[in-house]
Every structure is written in structure tokens, then in C-alpha cells.
C-alpha positions in Angstrom: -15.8 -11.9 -8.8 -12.9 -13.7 -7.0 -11.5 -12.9 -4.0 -13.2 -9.9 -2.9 -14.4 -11.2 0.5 -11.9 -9.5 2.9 -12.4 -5.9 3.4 -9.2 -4.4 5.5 -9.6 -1.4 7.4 -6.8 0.6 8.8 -9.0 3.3 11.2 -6.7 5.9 13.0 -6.8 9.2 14.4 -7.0 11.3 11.5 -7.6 9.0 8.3 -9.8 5.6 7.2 -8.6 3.8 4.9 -9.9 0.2 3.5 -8.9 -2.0 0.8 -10.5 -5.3 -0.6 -8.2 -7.9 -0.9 -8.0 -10.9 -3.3 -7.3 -14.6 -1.9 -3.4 -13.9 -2.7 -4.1 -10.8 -0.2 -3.1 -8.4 -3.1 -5.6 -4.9 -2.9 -7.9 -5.3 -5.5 -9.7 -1.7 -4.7 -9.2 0.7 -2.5 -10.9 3.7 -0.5 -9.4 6.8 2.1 -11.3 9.3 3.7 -11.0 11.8 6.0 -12.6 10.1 9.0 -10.7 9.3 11.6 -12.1 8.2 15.2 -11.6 12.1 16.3 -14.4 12.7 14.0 -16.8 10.2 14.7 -19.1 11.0 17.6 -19.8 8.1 20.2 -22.7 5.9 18.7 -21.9 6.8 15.6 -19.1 4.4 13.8 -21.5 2.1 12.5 -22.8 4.7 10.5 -19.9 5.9 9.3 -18.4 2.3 9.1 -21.6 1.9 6.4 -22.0 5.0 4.3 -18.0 4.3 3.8 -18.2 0.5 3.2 -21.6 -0.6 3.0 -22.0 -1.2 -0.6 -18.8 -3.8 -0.2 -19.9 -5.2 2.9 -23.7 -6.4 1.3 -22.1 -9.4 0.0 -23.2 -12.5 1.9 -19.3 -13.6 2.5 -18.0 -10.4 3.2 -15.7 -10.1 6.5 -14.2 -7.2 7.6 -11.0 -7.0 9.4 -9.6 -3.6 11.6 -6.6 -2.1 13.2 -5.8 1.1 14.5 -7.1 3.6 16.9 -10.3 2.1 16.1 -9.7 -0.4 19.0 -9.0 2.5 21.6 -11.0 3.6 24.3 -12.1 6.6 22.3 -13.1 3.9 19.0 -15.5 2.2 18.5 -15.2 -1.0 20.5 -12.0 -1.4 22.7 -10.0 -4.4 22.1 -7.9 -5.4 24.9 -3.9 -5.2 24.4 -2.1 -8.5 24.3 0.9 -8.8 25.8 4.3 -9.5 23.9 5.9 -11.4 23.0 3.1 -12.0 20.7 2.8 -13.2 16.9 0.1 -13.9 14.4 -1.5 -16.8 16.6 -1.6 -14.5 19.9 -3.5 -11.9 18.1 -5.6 -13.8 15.9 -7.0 -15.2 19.5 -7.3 -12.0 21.0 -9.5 -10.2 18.4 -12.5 -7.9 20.0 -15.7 -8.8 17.8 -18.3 -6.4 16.7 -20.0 -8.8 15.0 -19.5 -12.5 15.4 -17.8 -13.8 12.4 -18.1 -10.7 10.4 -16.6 -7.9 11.5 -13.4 -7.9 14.0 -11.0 -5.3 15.3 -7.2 -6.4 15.9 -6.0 -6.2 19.3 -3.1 -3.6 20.2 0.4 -4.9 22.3 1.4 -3.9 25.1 4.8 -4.4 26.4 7.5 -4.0 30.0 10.4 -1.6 29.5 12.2 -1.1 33.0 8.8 -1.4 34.6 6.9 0.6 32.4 4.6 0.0 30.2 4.5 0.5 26.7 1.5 0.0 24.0 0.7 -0.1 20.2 -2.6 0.1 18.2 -2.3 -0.4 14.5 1.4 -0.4 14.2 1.1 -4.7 15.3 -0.4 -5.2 11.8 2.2 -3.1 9.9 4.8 -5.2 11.1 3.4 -8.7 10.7 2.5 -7.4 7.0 6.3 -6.3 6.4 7.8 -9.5 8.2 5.3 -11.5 5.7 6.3 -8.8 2.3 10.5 -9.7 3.6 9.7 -13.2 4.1 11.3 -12.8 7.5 11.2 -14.1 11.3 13.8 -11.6 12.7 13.9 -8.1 12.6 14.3 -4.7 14.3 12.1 -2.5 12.6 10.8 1.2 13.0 8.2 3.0 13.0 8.4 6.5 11.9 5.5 8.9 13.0 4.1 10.9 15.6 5.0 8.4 17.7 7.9 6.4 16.5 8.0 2.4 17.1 11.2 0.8 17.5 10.7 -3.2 17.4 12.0 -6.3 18.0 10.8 -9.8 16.1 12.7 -12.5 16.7 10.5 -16.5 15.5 8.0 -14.3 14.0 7.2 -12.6 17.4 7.2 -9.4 18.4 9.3 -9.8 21.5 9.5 -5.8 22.7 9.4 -2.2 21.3 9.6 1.1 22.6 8.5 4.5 21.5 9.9 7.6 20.6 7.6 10.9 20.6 9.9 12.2 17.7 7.3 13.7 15.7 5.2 15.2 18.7 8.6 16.8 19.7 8.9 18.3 16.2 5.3 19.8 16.0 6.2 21.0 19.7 9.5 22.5 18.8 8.1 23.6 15.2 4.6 25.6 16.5 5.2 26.7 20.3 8.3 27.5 21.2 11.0 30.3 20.3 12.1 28.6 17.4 8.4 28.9 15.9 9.4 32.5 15.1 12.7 32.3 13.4 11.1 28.9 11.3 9.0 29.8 8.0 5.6 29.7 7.9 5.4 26.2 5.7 8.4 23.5 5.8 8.5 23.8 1.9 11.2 21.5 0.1 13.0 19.1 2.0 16.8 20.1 2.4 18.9 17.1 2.6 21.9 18.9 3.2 20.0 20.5 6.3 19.0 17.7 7.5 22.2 15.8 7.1 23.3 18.5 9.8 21.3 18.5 12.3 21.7 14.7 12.2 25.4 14.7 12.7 24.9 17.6 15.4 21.9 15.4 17.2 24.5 12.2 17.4 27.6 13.8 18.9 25.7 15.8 20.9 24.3 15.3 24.6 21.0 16.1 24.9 18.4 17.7 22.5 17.5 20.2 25.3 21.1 21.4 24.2 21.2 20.9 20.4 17.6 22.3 19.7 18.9 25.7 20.1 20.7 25.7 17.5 17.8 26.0 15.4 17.6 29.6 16.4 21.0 30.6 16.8 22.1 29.2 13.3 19.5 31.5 11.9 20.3 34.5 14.1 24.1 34.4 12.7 23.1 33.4 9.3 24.6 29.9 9.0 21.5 28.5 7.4 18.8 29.9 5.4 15.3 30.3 7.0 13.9 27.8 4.2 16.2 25.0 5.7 15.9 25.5 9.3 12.6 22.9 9.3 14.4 20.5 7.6 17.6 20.6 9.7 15.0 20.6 13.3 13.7 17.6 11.7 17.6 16.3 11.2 18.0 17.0 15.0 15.1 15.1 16.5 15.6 12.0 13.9 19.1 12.1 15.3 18.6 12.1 18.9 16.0 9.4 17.8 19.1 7.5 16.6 21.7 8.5 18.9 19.4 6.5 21.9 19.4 3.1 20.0 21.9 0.3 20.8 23.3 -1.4 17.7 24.3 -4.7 16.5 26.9 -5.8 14.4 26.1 -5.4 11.0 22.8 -4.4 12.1 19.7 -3.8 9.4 17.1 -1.4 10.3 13.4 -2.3 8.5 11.7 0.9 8.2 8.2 1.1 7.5 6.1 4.2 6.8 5.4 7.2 4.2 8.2 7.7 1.3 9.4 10.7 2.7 9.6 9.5 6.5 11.7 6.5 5.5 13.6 7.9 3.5 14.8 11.0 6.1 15.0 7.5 8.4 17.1 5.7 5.9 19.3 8.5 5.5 20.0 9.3 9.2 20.6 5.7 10.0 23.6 5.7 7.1 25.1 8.5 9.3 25.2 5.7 12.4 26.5 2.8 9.8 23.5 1.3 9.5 21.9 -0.7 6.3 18.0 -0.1 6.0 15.1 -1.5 3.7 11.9 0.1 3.4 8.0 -0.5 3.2 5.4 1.5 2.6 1.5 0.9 2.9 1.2 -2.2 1.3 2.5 -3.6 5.1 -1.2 -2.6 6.7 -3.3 -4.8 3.7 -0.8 -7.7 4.0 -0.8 -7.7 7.8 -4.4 -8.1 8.3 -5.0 -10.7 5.7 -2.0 -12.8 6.9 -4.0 -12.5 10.7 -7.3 -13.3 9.2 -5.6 -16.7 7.6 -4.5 -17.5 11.0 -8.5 -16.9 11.9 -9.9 -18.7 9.3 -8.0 -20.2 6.4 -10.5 -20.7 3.9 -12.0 -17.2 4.7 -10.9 -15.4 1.0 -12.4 -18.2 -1.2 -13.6 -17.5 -4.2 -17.2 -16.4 -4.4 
């Protein structure tokens, strides 16, 4: 077999995914389960680590290369944040080593905003995979998620990034508070008119403390249809996720993330005049094989 001698692992809260790569870094096969670190007792990732990936791990030249929330305090080694600006050769150095020369978690960035801090696990190796997919050294990307990631690249570095708790806000907004009981039970289809709204509301408004409520009241008075109201919430917190960037002349936003995030993203961002390009997955698997190049060059030879 050729090139099966890097096995990426993208490790997170909720999911594991892995993928062997061939010496051009494209997935050869791939594996998800339901195992995320909230799952895994302590002492007990190596086990779960095996009866997942065992089987591709027995060969003798097999090397196995994380990211994620795998590298948290909660996972199942920390690995130390590195501090931006940081690229591939920064976080090739600062990988936390389970097993010398086998098995190596990516280190998260951390980050100064005004004196605060700010960190990343996982989302490091998306970006380096998308800047590598574009063919680019300059970039401002984001993010989309639970915790959205806006970032800067500029020489192939990540220079700063700040994040967004858009999608906590949503879940927040969507299951405990007063708008949970005029909101349907499921989202259900996606209503781009909807959300369209509550995007244009969320920019030329002043505050989402103010704009939320219109959730409810639009409901109330029967300006939109129960089905729609999750779709135009969503519109409303993407919005004021919008309405707090600064933008560039000509600016082009790189979005990476699920099909149905980016595209809500895409969409919103055309509201502020802003072009966009997307990229799904694929960023995680070419991420960690363009760091474990940096690591060792020769490391996917053929076997």
C-alpha cells in the first residue's frame, strides 16, 4: 500500500474523526464516531484511541497526528498553547508527545485582545489546511460554530483572532429563555428569507439585547410564521456577529465549516458587501499533514 502512514485525528467535544492520508495528503479512508473527550473517562483515551484506530496504527511506520479538544485540560494529554503570531514552524515545535515519534497532539494558540486573552484548540489546523487548499499567505477567515473564530493570517501566520459565542448565544436564546416558548419544537427547514431578516435587523440595529425580542413579538403579531422564527433568530445573532467586524476595502471573508453554516455565513456577509469562499472538512486532513511535513518531511513515504 502507498501512503498510508499518517493517520489524522480531529478529537473534539462531541465527535472523533480520523482519516489516513496518502503522501499527496489526499484521505485515502476515513472513520467518525461518536466519541468525543466528554465521553472518555480519565485513563481511558488510549483505549478508546485503540479499539477506534488500532488496526491502522499496527503498521510499523504508522504516525498519528491530533488536534482538537483532545489537547485540553479535560483530554488526554494537554499541549500547551503557543502564542501568535504563529505558523506551521511554531506549531510543528510546540507539539505535546504521547509517544515519541509516533503519536503527537497539535498545540492550541493563544492570543492578546485589549489585555485579554484569547485561545483556540483545533480550529489552528483548520486554517493552515485552508491557507494550504487556497494556496494563500493572507487571509481573514472565520470560523463558524459554537464558538465562532474570526482570524487574521498575514506571511502564512496567524497573527490574531477573536471569538464570537454566536452559536452558544443561539442554543441560549433558542432553549431557555422566553422565546423558547413561541419557537417550534425542531428548527425544521432553513428559511432564507427569515434569515435574510433578522440579518438586516441585527446590522442596523444597536444591540442584540434589543433586537432579540423581536423573535417573540414578530410572532405574537403574526409577522412571521412559527416555522421561520429559528431561522430568522439564527439571522439575528449571525448579524450581530457581522455588525462587530471592521472591514477592509474590497475585503474577502474565508469561511470554513459545515455546508449549511457557511453558507448562512456567506449569505449574511453579502448583506455587509462582502465577497466570501468556502471550505469544508477537507481543511482539518490538509492542515495536519502540511504540519507533520514541517515535522518530518519524509514521514508519508511509501511503505
Amino acid at each position: 500500500m502507498k501512503g498510508r502512514t499518517l493517520l489524522a485525528v480531529d478529537w473534539g467535544t462531541s465527535s472523533l474523526r480520523g482519516a489516513w492520508l496518502d503522501a499527496r495528503g489526499q484521505t485515502v479512508e476515513e472513520r467518525s464516531f461518536a466519541r468525543g473527550i466528554l465521553t472518555v473517562a480519565p485513563g481511558e483515551f488510549p483505549s478508546v484511541f485503540n479499539s477506534c484506530f488500532g488496526d491502522w496504527m499496527q503498521k510499523p511506520d504508522a504516525f498519528c497526528l491530533m488536534s482538537g479538544m483532545v489537547g485540553s485540560k479535560q483530554g488526554w494529554l494537554e499541549a500547551p498553547y503557543c502564542t501568535c503570531p504563529a505558523g506551521f514552524t511554531e506549531v510543528a515545535a510546540n507539539l505535546a508527545w504521547v509517544e515519541p515519534d509516533r503519536i503527537a497532539i497539535v498545540s492550541g494558540l493563544c492570543c492578546e485582545n485589549d489585555g485579554i486573552p484569547d485561545v483556540m484548540r483545533g480550529e489552528e489546523t483548520q486554517i493552515f489546511g485552508a491557507l494550504q487548499l487556497l494556496g494563500r499567505q493572507d487571509a481573514l477567515l472565520v470560523l463558524p460554530g459554537t464558538h465562532s473564530k474570526w482570524v487574521r493570517v498575514q506571511a502564512g501566520q496567524i497573527q490574531s483572532f477573536s471569538t464570537f459565542m454566536t452559536g452558544e448565544f443561539f442554543a441560549l436564546l433558542r432553549q431557555h429563555s422566553i422565546l423558547s416558548r413561541t419557537l417550534p419544537a425542531s428548527d425544521g427547514e432553513f428559511d432564507r428569507e427569515a434569515f435574510d431578516q433578522g440579518v438586516t435587523l441585527a446590522l442596523r440595529s444597536s444591540s442584540l439585547l434589543h433586537s432579540a425580542f423581536s423573535t417573540r413579538t414578530l410572532s405574537l403579531f403574526d409577522r412571521l410564521p412559527a416555522a421561520s422564527l429559528p431561522s430568522y433568530l439564527s439571522g439575528l445573532v449571525i448579524g450581530e456577529e457581522m455588525r462587530a467586524q471592521t472591514w477592509q476595502a474590497h475585503a474577502e471573508v474565508v469561511i470554513i465549516g459545515s455546508e449549511s453554516l457557511t453558507q448562512r455565513y456567506q449569505s449574511a456577509l453579502a448583506q455587509c458587501g462582502v465577497s466570501a469562499c468556502r471550505v469544508g472538512s477537507e481543511a482539518t486532513w490538509a492542515g495536519l499533514w502540511a504540519i507533520a511535513q514541517k515535522l518530518r518531511p519524509n514521514l508519508l513515504k511509501q511503505s
